[in-house]
TORMITI-463236 format. One record per residue (C-alpha): residue in three letters; x, y, z; residue number from 1. Coordinates in pm, whole numbers, plus 50000, padded with zeros to 5 digits. Example, Ala and Ser with C-alpha at 12.3 -4.5 7.8 and 13.67 -1.06 7.14 Angstrom:
2
 code    xx    yy    zz pos
  ALA 51230 49550 50780   1
  SER 51367 49894 50714   2
//
This chain:
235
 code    xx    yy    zz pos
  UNK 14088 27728 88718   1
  UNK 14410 27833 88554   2
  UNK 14635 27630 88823   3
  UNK 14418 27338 88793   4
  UNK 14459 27294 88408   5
  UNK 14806 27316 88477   6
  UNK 14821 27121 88730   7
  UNK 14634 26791 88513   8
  UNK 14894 26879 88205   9
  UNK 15147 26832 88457  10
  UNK 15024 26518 88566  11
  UNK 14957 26403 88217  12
  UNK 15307 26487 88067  13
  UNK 15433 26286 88342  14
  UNK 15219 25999 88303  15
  UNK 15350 26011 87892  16
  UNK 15711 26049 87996  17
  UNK 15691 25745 88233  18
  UNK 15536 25539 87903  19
  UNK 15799 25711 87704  20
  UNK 16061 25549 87966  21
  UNK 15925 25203 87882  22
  UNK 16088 25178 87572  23
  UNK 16437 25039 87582  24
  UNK 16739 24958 87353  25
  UNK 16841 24645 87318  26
  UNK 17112 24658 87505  27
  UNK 16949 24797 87773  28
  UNK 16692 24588 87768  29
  UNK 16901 24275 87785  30
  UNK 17042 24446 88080  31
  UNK 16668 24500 88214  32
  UNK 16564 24174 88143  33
  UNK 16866 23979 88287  34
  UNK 16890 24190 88630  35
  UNK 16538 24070 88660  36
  UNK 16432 23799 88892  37
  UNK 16060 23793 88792  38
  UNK 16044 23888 88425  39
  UNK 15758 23791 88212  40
  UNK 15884 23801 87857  41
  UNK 15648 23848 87562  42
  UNK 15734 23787 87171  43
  UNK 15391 23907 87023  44
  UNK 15485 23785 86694  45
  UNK 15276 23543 86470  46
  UNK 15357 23123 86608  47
  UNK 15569 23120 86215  48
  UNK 15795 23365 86338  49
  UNK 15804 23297 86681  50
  UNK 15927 22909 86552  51
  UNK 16191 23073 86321  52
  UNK 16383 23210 86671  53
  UNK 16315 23401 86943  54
  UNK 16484 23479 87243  55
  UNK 16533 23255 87575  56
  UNK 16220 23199 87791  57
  UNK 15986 23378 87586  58
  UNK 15645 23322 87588  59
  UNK 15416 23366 87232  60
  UNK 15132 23577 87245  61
  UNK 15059 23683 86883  62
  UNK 14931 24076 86908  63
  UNK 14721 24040 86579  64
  UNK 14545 23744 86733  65
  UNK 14205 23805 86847  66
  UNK 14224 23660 87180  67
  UNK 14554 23844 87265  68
  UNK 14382 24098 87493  69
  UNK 14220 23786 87691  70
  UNK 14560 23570 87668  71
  UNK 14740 23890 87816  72
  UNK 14549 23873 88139  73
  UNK 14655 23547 88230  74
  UNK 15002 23746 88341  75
  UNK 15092 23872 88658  76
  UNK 15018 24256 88702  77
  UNK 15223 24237 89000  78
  UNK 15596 24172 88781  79
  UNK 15768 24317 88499  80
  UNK 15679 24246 88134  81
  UNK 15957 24278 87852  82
  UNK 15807 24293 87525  83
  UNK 15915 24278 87138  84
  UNK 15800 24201 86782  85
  UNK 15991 24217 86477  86
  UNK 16074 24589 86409  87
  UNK 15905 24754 86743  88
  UNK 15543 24837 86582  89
  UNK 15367 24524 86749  90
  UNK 15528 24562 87088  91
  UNK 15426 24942 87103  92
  UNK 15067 24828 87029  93
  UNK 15142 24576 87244  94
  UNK 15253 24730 87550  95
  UNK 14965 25012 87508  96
  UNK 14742 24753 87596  97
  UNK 14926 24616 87857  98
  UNK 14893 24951 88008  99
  UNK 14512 24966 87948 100
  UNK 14472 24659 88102 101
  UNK 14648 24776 88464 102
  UNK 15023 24655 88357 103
  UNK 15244 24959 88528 104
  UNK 15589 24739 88459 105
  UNK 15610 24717 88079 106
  UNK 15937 24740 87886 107
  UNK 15928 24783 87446 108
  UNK 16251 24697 87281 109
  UNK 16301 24913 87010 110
  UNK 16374 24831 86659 111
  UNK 16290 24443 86811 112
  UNK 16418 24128 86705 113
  UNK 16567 24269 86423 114
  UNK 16809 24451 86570 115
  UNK 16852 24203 86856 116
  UNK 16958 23979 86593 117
  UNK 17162 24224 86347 118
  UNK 17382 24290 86708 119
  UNK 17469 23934 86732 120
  UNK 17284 23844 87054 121
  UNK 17190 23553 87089 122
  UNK 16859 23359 87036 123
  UNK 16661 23023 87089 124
  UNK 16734 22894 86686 125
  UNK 16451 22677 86511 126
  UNK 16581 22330 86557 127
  UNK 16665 22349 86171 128
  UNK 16795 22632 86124 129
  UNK 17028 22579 85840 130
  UNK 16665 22530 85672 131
  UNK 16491 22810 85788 132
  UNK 16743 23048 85695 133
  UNK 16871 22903 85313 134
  UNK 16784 23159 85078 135
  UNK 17046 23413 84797 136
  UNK 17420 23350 84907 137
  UNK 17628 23649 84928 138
  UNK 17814 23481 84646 139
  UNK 17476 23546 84466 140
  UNK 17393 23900 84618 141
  UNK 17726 23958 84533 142
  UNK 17660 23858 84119 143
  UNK 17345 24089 84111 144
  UNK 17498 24388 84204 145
  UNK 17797 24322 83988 146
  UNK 17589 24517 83651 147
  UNK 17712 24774 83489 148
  UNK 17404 24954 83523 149
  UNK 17232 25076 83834 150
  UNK 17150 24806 84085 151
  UNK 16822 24899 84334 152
  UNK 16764 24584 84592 153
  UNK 16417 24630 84782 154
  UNK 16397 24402 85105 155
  UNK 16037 24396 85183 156
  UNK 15821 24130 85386 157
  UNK 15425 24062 85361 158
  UNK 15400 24146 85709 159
  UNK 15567 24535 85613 160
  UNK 15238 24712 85570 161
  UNK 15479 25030 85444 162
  UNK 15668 24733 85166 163
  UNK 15363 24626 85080 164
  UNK 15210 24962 84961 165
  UNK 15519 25043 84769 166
  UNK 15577 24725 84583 167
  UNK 15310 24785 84296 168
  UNK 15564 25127 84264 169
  UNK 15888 24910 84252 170
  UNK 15751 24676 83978 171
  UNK 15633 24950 83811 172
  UNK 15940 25119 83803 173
  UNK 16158 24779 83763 174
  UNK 15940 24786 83441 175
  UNK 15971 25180 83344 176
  UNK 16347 25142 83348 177
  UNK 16428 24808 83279 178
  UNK 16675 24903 82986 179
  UNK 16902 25185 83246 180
  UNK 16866 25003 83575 181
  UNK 16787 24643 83786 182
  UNK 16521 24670 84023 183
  UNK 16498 24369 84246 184
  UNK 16312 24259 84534 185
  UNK 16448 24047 84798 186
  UNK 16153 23858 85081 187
  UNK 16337 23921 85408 188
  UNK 16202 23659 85567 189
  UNK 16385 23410 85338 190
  UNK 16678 23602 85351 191
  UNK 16731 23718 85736 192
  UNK 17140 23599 85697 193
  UNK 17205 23817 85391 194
  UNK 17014 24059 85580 195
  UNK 17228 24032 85867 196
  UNK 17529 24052 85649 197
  UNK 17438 24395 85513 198
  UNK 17340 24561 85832 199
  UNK 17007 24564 85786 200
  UNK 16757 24577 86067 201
  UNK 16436 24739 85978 202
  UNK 16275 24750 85650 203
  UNK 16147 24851 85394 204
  UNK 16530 24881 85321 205
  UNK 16615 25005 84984 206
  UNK 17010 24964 84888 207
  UNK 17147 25140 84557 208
  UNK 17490 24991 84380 209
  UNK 17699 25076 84119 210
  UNK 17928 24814 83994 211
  UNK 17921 24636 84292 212
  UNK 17946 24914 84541 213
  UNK 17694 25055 84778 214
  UNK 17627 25410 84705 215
  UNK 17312 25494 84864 216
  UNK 17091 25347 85148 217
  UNK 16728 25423 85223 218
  UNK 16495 25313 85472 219
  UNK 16076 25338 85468 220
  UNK 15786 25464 85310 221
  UNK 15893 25653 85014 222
  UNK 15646 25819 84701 223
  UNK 15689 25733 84358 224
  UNK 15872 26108 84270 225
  UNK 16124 26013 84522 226
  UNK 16219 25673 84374 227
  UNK 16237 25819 84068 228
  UNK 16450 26131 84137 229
  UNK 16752 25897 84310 230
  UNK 16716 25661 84000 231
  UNK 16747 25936 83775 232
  UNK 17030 26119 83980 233
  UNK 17259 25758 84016 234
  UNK 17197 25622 83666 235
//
C-alpha cells in the first residue's frame, strides 16, 4: 500500500511540474512562439483591450466570457497554444481550462502583456493609437510629484480586483492626510505610456516621491496599517 501511495504522489508531482513548465517569460515565450510552425495564439482579454493592442496573429477569446469554454474547443488539441492576458491572472485561469478540456501543449506568459509591452516588444497598435494612449504627460507627472510634501501615486485599473478593494483605503487616506501628503490615483488604462515610462508592469503599483524623487516603490494588495506606517515613516 505504502509503495503505491508513493508511487501516485510521484505521478502527481510530475503531472504539476509539467503544468508548472507551461509558464514562460516573455522572452522565452517569444522564442516559443516564433520557433513554432503551428502555434495557436490566445489573448483572453476583454474585445476593449484586445482593440487597444495585442500581439501579431492573435486570436480574442475573452476568459470572463461565458462562452469561452465552448469558443476554446473550436482549437486544435493536436498543436501548441500560447496564451496571455494583461498581468498573467486570466491566462493561468485560462490555460487550466485548456488543460481540463484535453489541451497537453499550453504555454502562460507571465506577468502578460504588460510586461511584453514595458520590454519594448512589439505589438499589433490600435489603428489610432496616438488616441488610445493620450492621457497625463510626463511633463504633468513630472509637476505632481514636484510638492514639497509627500507625493503617493496609486496606478490602479477597474479590471484590478486587488486596486479595486484598496481604493475606498486610498481616498480615505488621501482625505486623512490631505494637509502632510498628496495621494493620487492614476487609471492605467488611460495612462499605459506614462506607465511604460516608469517601469511599471503589474499593478496595483504604488510609487512614493519626495520633491520629485522616487523614494519608495510598492506593488499589490496592501492593509490600511501598512499604508499608513510608510506615510508616516516618509512624511
Amino acid at each position: 500500500m505504502k509503495s503505491i501511495l508513493i508511487s501516485i504522489l510521484g505521478i502527481l508531482l510530475t503531472a504539476s511540474a509539467v503544468v508548472a513548465q507551461t509558464q514562460l517569460s516573455t522572452d522565452d515565450f517569444q522564442n516559443k512562439l516564433n520557433a513554432s510552425k503551428q502555434a495557436q495564439l490566445l489573448d483572453v482579454r476583454t474585445p476593449e483591450e484586445f482593440s487597444q493592442g495585442h500581439l501579431e496573429k492573435a486570436e480574442n477569446i475573452d476568459y470572463r466570457n461565458a462562452a469561452f469554454k465552448d469558443q476554446v474547443e473550436k482549437l486544435d488539441k493536436n498543436k501548441p497554444v500560447f496564451v496571455y492576458c494583461l498581468s498573467g491572472g486570466r491566462s493561468s485561469a485560462a490555460a487550466k481550462v485548456l488543460h481540463e478540456k484535453g489541451f497537453t501543449d499550453v504555454y502562460e506568459m507571465q506577468g502578460g502583456f504588460m510586461k511584453w509591452t514595458s520590454s519594448g516588444k512589439m505589438i499589433d497598435a490600435p489603428k489610432d493609437a496616438g488616441a488610445v494612449n493620450k492621457g497625463m504627460s510626463t511633463a504633468e507627472f513630472k509637476k505632481l510629484i514636484s510638492s514639497d510634501k509627500l507625493v503617493m501615486v496609486d496606478f490602479y485599473a477597474p479590471w484590478c480586483a486587488p486596486c479595486i478593494k484598496m481604493l475606498p483605503t486610498v481616498h480615505k487616506l488621501a482625505e486623512e492626510y490631505k494637509s502632510k501628503a498628496n495621494i493620487e490615483t492614476i487609471h492605467y488604462d488611460q495612462n499605459k505610456a506614462l506607465a511604460k515610462e516608469l517601469g511599471i508592469d503589474e499593478i496595483p503599483a504604488f510609487l512614493f516621491y519626495k520633491k520629485g524623487k522616487l523614494i519608495l516603490r510598492k506593488n499589490g494588495l496592501m492593509e490600511e496599517a501598512e499604508f499608513k506606517k510608510l506615510i508616516e515613516e516618509n512624511i
